[in-house]
N, C-alpha and C positions, 0 to 999 in steps of 0.2 A: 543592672541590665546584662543580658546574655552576652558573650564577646561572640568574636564570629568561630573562636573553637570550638567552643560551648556548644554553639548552635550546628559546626558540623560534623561531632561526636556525642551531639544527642540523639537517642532512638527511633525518637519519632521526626520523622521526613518534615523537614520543613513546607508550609505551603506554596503555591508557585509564585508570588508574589515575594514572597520571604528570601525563594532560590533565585528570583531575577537582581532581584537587591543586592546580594551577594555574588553572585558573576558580576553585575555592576561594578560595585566596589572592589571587585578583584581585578577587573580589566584597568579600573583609574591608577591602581596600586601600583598596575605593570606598566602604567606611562600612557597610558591612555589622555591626551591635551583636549582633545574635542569633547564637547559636551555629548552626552550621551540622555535616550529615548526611552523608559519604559513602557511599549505599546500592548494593554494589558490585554484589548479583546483578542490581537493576532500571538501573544503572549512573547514578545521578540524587542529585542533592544535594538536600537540605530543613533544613528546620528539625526540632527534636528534638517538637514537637505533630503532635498527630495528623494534625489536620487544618491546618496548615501550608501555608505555598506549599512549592511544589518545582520543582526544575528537571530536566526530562530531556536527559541530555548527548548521547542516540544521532542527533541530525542534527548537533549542533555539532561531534564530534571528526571523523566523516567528513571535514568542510567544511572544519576546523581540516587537519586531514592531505593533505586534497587541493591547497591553497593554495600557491602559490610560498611558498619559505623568507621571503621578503623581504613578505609581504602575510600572515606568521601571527598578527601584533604586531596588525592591524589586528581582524583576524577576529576574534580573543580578546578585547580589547578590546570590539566591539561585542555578542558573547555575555554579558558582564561583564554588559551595558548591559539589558541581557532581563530580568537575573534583578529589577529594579530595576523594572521598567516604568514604568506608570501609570496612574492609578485612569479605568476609563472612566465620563464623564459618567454621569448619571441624565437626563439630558434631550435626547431624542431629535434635538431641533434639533441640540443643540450636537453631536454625530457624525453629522449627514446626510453630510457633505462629506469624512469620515474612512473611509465602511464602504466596502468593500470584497469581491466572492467571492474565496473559496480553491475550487480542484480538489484533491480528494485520490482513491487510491482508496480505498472503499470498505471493504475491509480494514481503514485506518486508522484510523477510528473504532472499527470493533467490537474491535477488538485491542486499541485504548488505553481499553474499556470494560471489557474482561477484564483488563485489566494495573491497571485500579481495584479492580477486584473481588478482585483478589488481594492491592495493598496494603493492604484494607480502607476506599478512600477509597467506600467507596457506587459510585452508578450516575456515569458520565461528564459528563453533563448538558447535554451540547454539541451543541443540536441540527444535523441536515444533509438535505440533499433529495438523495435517493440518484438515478441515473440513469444510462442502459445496464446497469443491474444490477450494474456493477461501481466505480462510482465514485460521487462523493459531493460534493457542493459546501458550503461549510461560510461562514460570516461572521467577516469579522476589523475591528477595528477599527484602522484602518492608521496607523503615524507613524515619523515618520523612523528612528528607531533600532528597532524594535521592531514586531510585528504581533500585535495579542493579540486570540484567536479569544474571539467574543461565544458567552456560555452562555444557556439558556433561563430564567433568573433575571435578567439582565439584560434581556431581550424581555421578560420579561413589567414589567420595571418603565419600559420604554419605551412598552411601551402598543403595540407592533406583535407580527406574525408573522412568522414565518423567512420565510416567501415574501415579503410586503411587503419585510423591509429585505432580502434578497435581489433582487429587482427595481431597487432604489435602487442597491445596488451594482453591480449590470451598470448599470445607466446610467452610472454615476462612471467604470466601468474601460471603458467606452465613449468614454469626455472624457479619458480618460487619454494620452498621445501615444506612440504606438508603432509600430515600424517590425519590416517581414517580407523574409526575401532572397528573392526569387523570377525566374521569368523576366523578361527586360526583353521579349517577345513570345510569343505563344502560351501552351500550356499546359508545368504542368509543376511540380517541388516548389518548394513555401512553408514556410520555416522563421522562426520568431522568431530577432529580431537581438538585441535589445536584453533586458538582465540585470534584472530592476525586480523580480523574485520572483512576479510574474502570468503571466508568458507561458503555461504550462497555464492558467489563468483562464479566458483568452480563446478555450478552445472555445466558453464561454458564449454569446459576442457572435456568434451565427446573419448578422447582417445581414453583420458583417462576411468571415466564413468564405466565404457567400456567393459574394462578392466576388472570390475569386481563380477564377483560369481553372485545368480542370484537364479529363480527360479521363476521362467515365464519373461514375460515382456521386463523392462526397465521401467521403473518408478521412482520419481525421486517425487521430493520436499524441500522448499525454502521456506522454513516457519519464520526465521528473522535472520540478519547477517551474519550470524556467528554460529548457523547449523544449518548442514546441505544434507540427508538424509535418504538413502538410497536401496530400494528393495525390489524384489519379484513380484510380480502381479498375481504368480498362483503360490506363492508363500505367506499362510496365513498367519503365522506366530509372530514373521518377523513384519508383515503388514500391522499386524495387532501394534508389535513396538515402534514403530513409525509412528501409527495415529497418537501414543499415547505421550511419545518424544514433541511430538510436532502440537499438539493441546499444551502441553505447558510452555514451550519454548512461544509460541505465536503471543501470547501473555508478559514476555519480556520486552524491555528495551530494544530500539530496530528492529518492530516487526516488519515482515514484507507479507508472504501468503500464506494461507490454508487449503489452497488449491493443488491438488496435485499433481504430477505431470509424468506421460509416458513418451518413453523414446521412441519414434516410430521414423527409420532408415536416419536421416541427420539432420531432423528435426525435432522439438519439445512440441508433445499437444495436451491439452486440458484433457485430464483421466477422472473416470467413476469409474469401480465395477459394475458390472452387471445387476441390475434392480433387485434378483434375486438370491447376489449374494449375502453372507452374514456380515458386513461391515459395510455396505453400501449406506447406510444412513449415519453412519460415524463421520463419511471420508464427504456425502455430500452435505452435512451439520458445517464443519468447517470451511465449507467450500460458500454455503449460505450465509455464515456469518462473517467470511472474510467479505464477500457483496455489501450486507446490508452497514459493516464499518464505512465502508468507499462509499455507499449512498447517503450515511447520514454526511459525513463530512463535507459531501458534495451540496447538498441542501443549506447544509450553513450557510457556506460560502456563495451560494448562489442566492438564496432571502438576502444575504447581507449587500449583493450585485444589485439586488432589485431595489432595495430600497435606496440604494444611491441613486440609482437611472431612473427613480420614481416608475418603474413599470411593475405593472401589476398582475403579477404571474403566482396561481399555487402551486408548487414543490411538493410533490407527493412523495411521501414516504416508504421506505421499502419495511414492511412490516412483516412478521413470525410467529408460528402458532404452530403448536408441536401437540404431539398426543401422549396423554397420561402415560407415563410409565414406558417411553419408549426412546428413543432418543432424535425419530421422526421432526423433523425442522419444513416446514414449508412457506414461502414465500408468498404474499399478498401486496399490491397497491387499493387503491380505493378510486374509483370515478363513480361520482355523484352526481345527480342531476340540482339544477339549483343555484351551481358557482355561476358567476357573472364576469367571472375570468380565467383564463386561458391558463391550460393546467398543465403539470410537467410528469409524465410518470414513468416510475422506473423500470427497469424490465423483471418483473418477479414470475412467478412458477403460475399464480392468480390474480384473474382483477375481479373486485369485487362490487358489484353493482349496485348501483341504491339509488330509488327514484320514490317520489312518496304517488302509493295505493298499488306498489309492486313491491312481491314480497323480495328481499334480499338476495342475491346469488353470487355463487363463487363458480368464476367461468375459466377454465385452461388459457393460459395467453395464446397459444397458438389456435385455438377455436376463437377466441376473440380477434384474434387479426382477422380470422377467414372472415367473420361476418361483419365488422368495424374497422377494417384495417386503415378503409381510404378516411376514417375517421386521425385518423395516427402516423404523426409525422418525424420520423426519426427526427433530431436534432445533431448528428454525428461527433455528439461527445463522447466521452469515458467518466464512467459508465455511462452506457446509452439511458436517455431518457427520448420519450416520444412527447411532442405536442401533440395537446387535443383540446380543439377548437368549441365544440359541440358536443351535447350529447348522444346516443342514440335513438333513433325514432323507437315510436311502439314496435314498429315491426321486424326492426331490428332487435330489438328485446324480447322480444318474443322468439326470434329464431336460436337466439341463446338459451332460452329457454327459462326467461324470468316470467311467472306467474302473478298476476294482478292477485294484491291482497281481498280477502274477504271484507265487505263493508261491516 
């Protein structure tokens, strides 16, 4: 039989069942007395109480798998170390010097709010100051082995607000020492160097973004947490290395987004160029398939909401469809005539219509609100999805402009 060093100096990545087994029997190794949980659909160990700690494995095995053979020993090991932590203070003093921001997107919270709701653990409770609409900064209390994100039950027993020790923590990861590759003259791309688990963080720090020379508006990137990514908006060489840093990095362990963001006075907002530029369908491909990630995940977890609550809702898909030979990425849902339940859909570029002895159409979402809209009922999640109760009448399909098939 394989031993466990066998198996974690072998080439090929173990599968995730194989990697929970082993965090398993790492953490019993390290003193672990309570019986522990392998919950295979949410892929997360716990304890057998309800309300239990737990561990979710879906960034460790990544990281674990990603890892030279020879640095897996380590990895795991310090995952071991996670499930263990440590209890943070009650006394705000004593974590001034520890806290810390997190960058996530924004996704990330509401999805691990939904993935509570469906283990039955309640609401998530972790508060975050959402910003550019797609992302989300969150507080951690930072130490060597370990980063455990601060909940609204510890603020409140701190005696602060998420923006106060948010502030604190950008001053800290301000003092923190960190180095960016950029040009040695002129303008041109700025990437973090250095691995510490903040580098996304530090869009935060304005003074410093600042700081580098680039040409045109500010644009940054947070493909995952260990690359911040910062260029000019009329710099197309170093835009070029941007899209092609930030494609392979968003494919690594701790991804956050593919969306990209311009500084506009001292705020982050969601950037495209111009439709007519030459990378505008490069920067909106990532910007589409970081969505249609957030939409599938959100559909899991909400089929799997439905089938506990016995309600019976379809979850529409955010679907892609690109043209030969281009790099063109466009977005579609689907409303069908026909269902006999109440449908959820996502917000894409097109919704596609289908009713039987009318031919097919793909309609702009913003011409379908004007003519269907009172049909469509935001539900005020992230990502937004609209209920729709109904179809639309003939006449409404017709002013969209679906044509009755041929007999």
């Amino acid at each position: 039989m394989m031993g466990l060093l066998d198996r974690l100096f072998s080439s090929k990545p173990p599968s995730k069942d194989q990697f929970a087994r082993q965090i398993m029997a790492g953490i019993k190794r390290a003193g672990e007395k309570r019986a522990l949980v392998y919950d295979e659909d949410q892929f997360q160990l716990r304890t057998p109480e309800k309300d239990g700690p737990f561990f979710n494995l879906a960034n460790a095995y990544p990281e674990f798998c990603a890892a030279p053979k020879t640095m897996r020993a380590v990895v795991l090991k310090r995952w071991i170390r996670v499930w263990f932590g440590k209890e943070i203070p009650g006394d705000f003093e004593d974590v001034r010097p520890d806290l810390l921001p997190s960058v996530q997107a924004r996704s990330h919270y509401e999805l691990l709010d939904l993935q509570f709701q469906v283990e039955g653990r309640g609401a998530l409770n972790r508060p975050c100051q959402i910003f550019a609409e797609h992302f989300a900064a969150g507080l951690v209390y930072d130490l060597p082995e370990s980063m455990q994100h601060v909940n609204q039950d510890t603020l409140g027993k701190w005696g602060v607000t998420l923006y106060e020790a948010l502030e604190l923590a950008r001053q800290n990861l301000a003092e923190k020492p960190f180095a960016f590759l950029g040009p040695s003259e002129g303008e041109g791309l700025w990437c973090a160097m250095q691995k510490d688990s903040y580098a996304a963080a530090r869009i935060l720090l304005l003074d410093t973004i600042r700081g580098f020379r680039v040409r045109g508006d500010i644009v940054a990137m947070v493909p995952n947490r260990e690359m911040l990514l910062v260029a000019g908006s009329d710099d197309l060489p170093s835009l070029q290395g941007m899209l092609r840093l930030a494609t392979e990095a968003i494919q690594q362990p701790r991804r956050i987004s593919g969306i990209a963001l311009r500084l506009d006075g001292d705020e982050w907002a969601p950037w495209l160029p111009d439709a007519g530029h030459p990378l505008y369908w490069d920067f909106r491909k990532l910007q589409t398939q970081t969505f249609g990630q957030a939409y599938a995940e959100q559909k899991e977890l909400l089929d799997k909401l439905h089938r506990q609550t016995g309600e019976d809702v379809f979850v529409g898909s955010f679907l892609g469809m690109g043209r030969e030979g281009t790099n063109e990425l466009t977005s579609y849902c689907v409303w069908g005539k026909g269902a006999t339940v109440a449908g959820l859909l996502p917000r894409t570029d097109l919704i596609a219509f289908f009713k039987q002895d009318y031919k097919p159409l793909l309609v702009p979402w913003e011409r379908a609100a004007e003519v269907v809209g009172s049909l469509m009922q935001p539900m005020g999640m992230y990502p937004e999805r609209w209920r729709v109760l109904e179809f639309p009448s003939d006449e409404q399909l017709q002013a969209l402009g679906c044509e009755r098939a041929k007999p």
